[in-house]
DOVEX-741532 format. One record per residue (C-alpha): residue in three letters; x, y, z. Coordinates in steps of 0.001 Angstrom, whole numbers, plus 500000, padded with zeros to 6 digits. Each point is the difference from the previous one (the first is absolute). Layout:
N
{type=ALA&px=X&py=Y&pz=Z}
...
//
This chain:
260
{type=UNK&px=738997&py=251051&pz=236436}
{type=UNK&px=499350&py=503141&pz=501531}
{type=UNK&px=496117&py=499959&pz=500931}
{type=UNK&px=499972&py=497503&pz=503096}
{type=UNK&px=496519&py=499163&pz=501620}
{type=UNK&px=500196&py=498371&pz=503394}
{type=UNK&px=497057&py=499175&pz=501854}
{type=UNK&px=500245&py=501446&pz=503305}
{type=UNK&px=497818&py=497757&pz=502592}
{type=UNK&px=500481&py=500157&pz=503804}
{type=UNK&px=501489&py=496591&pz=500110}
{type=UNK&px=503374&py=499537&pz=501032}
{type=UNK&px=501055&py=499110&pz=497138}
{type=UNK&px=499194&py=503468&pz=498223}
{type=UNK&px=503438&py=501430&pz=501275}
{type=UNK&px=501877&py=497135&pz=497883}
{type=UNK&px=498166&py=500891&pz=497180}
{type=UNK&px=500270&py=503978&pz=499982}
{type=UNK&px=504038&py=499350&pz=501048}
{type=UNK&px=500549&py=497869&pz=496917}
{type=UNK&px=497693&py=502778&pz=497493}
{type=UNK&px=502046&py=503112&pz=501996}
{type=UNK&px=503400&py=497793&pz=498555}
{type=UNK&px=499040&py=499508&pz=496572}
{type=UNK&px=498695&py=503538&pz=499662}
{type=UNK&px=503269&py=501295&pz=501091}
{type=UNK&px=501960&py=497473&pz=497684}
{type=UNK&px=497854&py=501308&pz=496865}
{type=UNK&px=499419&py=503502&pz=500439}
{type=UNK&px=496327&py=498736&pz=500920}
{type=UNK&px=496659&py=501448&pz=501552}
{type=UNK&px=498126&py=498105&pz=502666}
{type=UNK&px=496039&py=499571&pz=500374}
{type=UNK&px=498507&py=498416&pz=503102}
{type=UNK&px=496781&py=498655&pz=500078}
{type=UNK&px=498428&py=499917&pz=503018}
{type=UNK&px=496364&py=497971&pz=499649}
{type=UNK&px=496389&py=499556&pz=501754}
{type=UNK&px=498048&py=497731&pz=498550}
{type=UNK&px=496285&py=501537&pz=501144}
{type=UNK&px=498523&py=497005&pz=498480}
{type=UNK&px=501091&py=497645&pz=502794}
{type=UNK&px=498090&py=501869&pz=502102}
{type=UNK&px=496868&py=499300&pz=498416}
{type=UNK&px=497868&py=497753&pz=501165}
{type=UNK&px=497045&py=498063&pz=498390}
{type=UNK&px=496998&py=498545&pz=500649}
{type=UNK&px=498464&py=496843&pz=499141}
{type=UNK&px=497213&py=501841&pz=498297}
{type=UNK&px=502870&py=501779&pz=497627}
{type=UNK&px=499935&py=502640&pz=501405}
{type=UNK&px=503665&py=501822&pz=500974}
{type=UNK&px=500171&py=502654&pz=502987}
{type=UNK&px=503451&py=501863&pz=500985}
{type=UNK&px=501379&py=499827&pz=503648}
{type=UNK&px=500415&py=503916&pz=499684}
{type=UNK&px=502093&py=500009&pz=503514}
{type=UNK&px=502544&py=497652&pz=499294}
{type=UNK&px=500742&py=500920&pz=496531}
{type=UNK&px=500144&py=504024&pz=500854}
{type=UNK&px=502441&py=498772&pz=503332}
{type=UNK&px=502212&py=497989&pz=496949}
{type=UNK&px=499853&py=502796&pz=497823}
{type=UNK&px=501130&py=502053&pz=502312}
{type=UNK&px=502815&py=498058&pz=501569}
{type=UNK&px=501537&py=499165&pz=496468}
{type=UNK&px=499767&py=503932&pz=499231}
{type=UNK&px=501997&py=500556&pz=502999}
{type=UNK&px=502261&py=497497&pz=498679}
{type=UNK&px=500160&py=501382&pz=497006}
{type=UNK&px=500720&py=502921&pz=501133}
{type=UNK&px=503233&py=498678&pz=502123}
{type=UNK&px=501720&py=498484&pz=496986}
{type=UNK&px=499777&py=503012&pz=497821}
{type=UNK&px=501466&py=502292&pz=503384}
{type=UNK&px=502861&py=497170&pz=500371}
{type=UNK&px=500522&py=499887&pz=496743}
{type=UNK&px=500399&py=503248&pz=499589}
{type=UNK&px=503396&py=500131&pz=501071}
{type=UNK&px=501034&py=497300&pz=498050}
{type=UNK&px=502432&py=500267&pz=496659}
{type=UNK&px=497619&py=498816&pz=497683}
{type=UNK&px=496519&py=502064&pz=498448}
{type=UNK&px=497328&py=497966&pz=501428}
{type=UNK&px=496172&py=500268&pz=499429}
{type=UNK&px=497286&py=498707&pz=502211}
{type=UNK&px=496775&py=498636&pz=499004}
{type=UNK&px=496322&py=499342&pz=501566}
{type=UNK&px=497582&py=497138&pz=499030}
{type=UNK&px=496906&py=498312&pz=500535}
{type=UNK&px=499866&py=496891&pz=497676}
{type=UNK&px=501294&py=496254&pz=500528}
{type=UNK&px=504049&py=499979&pz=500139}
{type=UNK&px=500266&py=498228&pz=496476}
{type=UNK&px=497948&py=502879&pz=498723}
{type=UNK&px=501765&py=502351&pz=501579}
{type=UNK&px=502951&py=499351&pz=498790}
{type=UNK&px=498883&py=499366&pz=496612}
{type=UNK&px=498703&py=503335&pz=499750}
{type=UNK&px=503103&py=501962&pz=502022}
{type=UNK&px=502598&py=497931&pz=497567}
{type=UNK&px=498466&py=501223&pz=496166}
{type=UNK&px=503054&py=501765&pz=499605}
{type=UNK&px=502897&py=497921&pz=502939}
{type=UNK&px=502882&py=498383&pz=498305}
{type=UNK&px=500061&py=497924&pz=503604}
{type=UNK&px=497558&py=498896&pz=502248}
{type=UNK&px=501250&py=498807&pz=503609}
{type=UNK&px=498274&py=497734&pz=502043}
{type=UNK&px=500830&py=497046&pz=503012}
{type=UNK&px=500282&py=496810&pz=498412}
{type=UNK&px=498031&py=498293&pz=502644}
{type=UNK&px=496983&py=501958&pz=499014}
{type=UNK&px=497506&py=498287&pz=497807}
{type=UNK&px=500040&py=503377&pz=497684}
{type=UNK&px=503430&py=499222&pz=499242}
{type=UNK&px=498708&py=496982&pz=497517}
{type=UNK&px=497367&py=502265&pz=498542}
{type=UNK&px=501415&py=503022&pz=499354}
{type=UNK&px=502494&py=498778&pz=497139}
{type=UNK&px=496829&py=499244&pz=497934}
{type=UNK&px=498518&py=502653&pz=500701}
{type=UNK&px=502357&py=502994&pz=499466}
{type=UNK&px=502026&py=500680&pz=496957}
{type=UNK&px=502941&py=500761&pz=502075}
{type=UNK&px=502398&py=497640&pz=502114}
{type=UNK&px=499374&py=499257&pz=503180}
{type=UNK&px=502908&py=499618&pz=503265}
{type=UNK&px=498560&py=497402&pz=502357}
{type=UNK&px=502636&py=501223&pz=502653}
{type=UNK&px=500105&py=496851&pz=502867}
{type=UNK&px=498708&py=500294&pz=503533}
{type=UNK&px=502965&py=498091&pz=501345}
{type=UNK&px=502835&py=501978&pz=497943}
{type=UNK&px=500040&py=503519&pz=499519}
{type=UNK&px=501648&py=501373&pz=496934}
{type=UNK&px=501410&py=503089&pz=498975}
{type=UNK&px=501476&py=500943&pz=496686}
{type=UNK&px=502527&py=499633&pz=498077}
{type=UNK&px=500317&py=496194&pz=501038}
{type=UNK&px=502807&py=497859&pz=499644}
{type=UNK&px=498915&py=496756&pz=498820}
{type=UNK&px=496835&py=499568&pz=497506}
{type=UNK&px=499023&py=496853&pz=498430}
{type=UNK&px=497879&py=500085&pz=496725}
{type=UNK&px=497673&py=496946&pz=499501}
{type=UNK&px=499832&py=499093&pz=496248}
{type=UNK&px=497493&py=498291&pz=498068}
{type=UNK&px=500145&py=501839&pz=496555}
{type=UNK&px=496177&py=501046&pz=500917}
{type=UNK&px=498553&py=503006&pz=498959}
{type=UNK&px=499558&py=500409&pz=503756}
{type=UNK&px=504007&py=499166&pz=500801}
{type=UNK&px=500418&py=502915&pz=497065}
{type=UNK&px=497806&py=502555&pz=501246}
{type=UNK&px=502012&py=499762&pz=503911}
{type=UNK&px=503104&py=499975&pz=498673}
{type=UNK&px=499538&py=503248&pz=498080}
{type=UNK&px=498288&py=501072&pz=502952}
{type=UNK&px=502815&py=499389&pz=502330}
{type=UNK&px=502916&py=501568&pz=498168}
{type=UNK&px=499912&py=503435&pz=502347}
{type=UNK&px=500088&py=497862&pz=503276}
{type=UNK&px=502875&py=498157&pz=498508}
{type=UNK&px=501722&py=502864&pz=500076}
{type=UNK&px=503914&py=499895&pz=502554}
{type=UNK&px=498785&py=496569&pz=500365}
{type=UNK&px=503623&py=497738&pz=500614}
{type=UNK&px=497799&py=496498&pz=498767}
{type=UNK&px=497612&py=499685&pz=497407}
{type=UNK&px=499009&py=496167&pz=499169}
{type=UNK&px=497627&py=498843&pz=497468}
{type=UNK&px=498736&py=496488&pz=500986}
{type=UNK&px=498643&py=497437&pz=497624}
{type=UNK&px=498752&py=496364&pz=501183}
{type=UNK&px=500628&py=497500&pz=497946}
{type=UNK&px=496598&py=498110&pz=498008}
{type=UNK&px=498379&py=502753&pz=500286}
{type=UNK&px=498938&py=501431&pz=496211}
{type=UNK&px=500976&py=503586&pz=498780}
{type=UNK&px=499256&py=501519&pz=497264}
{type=UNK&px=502510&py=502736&pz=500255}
{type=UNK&px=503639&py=499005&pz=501716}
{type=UNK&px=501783&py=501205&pz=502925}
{type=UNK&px=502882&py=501308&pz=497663}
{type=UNK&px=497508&py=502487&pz=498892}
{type=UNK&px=499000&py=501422&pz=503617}
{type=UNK&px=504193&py=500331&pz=500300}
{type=UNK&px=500386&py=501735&pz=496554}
{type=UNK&px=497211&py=502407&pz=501103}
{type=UNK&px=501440&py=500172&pz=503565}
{type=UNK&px=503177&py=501244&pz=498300}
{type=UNK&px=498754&py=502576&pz=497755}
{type=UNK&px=498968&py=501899&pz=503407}
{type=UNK&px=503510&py=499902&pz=501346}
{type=UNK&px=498855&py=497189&pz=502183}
{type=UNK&px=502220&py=496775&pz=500424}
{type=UNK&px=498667&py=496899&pz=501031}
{type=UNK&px=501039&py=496383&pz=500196}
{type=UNK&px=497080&py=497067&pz=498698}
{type=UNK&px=499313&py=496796&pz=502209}
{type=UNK&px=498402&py=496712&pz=499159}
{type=UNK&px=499018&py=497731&pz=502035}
{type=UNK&px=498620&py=496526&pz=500398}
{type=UNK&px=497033&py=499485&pz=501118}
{type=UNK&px=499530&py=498772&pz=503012}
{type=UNK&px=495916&py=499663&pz=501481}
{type=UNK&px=498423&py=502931&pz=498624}
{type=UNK&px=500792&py=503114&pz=497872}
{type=UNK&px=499238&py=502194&pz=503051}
{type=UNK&px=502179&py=497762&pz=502622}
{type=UNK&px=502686&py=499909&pz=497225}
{type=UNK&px=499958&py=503627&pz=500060}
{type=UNK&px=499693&py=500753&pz=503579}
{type=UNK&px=503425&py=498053&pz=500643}
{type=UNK&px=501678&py=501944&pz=497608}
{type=UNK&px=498992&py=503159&pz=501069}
{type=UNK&px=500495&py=499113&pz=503751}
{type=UNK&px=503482&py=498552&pz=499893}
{type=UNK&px=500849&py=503493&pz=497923}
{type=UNK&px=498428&py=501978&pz=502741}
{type=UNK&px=497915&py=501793&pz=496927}
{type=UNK&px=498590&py=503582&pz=501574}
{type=UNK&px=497905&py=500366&pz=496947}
{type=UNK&px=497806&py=497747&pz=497803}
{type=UNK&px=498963&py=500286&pz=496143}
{type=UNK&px=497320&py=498295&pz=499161}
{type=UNK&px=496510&py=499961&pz=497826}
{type=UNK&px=497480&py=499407&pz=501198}
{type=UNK&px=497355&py=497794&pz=499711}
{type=UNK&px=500449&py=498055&pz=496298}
{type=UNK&px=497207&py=497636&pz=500410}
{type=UNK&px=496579&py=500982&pz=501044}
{type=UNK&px=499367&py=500923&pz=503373}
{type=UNK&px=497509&py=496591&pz=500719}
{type=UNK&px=502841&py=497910&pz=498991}
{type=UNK&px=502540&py=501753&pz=502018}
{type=UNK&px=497317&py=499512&pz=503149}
{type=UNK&px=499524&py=496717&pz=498869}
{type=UNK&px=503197&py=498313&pz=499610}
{type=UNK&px=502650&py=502704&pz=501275}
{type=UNK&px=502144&py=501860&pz=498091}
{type=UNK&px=503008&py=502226&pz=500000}
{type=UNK&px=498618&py=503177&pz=500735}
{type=UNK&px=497686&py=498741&pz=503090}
{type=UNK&px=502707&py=498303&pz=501232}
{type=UNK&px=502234&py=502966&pz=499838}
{type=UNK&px=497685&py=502260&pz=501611}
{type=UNK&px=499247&py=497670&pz=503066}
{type=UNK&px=503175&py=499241&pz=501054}
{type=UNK&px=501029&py=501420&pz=503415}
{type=UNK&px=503096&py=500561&pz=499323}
{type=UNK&px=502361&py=501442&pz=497291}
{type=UNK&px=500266&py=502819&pz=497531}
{type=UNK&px=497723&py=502962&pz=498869}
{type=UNK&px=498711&py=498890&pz=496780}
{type=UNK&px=499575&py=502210&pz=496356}
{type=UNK&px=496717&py=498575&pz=498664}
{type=UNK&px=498526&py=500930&pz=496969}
{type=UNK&px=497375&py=498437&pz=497382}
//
């Protein structure tokens, strides 16, 4: 995990998120690539014949101003410990990103932004949904692994082993009634052959699968959350809820691994 893409907005939030790649980068020997984005297309306007025109002032003012900011990141990063790069462009933020990360091993986003549901479809890499509320920084302490036996669970896991890294709690959570084609037992064996101990909890369910979870992970005061994402179709999960959603919209609690 050594090619980390973070996108790099002016929000407040951005901070968390570069913080949390800067950690991991320095855990894994790792390089750092920060997006920062203007989508020109938002500021095009069209008209009811069809026809589009470009408000030319404002988007040459925003180009400009997220230049500049550009250009502050890479000077402050300069003096940083870590090999950073710092990139320009033009296109929607899922785009972006799915262009900038052909070649990341981790994407980093805010998990209160909508791109966090979309990118793990999207990109072939993970993606660190790092929490508005609850900064992190790396190594953490306590990580709890949601397992289903999906191929989703599967692909996270693998995913996660470099973050699990000096870690002092690793759990792997099952919830009971809920089918899996491949047992928890495995995701410890495979845990194991990476030097990686970790201790497997099942629990009852009570309500939900997500409310189940978000108990357990609260009461262990989990930093970090493994997850896949997204195992039904995203019209279901709109529909009637689901795990990942769920995950993602909470206010509070811990950064979340997601992968598909």
């Amino acid at each position: 995990m050594r090619s980390l893409l973070i996108l790099a907005d002016r929000s407040p939030a951005a901070t968390d998120r570069i913080e949390a790649g800067l950690s991991i980068a320095r855990m894994t020997g790792g390089h750092v690539t920060l997006l920062v984005d203007t989508p020109v297309m938002r500021f095009t306007a069209v008209d009811a014949m069809g026809g589009a025109s470009v408000v030319t002032e404002a988007l040459q003012e925003a180009v400009a101003d997220d230049d500049a900011y550009a250009r502050s990141i890479d000077a402050h990063l300069a003096h940083e410990d870590v090999p950073c790069t710092v990139l320009r462009a033009e296109s929607e933020a899922l785009d972006a990103m799915v262009e900038a990360g052909r070649l990341a091993d981790l994407a980093i986003v805010s998990r209160g932004d909508p791109l966090a549901g979309d990118l793990p479809l999207a990109l072939r890499c993970p993606v660190l949904a790092v929490s508005d509320e609850a900064p992190v920084t790396f190594p953490v302490d306590r990580v709890c692994i949601a397992w289903d036996g999906s191929a989703e669970a599967a692909n996270a896991l693998r995913a996660a082993v470099p973050l699990l890294t000096g870690a002092a709690e690793v759990t792997v959570i099952t919830v009971e009634d809920v089918p899996s084609a491949w047992p928890a037992t495995d995701a410890l064996a495979y845990l194991s052959r990476h030097g990686i101990s970790a201790e497997q909890v099942v629990l009852p369910r009570l309500g939900s699968v997500e409310d189940t979870l978000l108990r357990e992970i609260t009461l262990r005061g989990a930093e970090l959350l493994v997850m896949g994402a997204f195992g039904h179709s995203r019209v279901r999960e709109y529909l009637f809820g689901g795990v990942t959603r769920s995950m993602l919209e909470m206010r509070h609690g811990p950064a979340l691994l997601l992968a598909h």
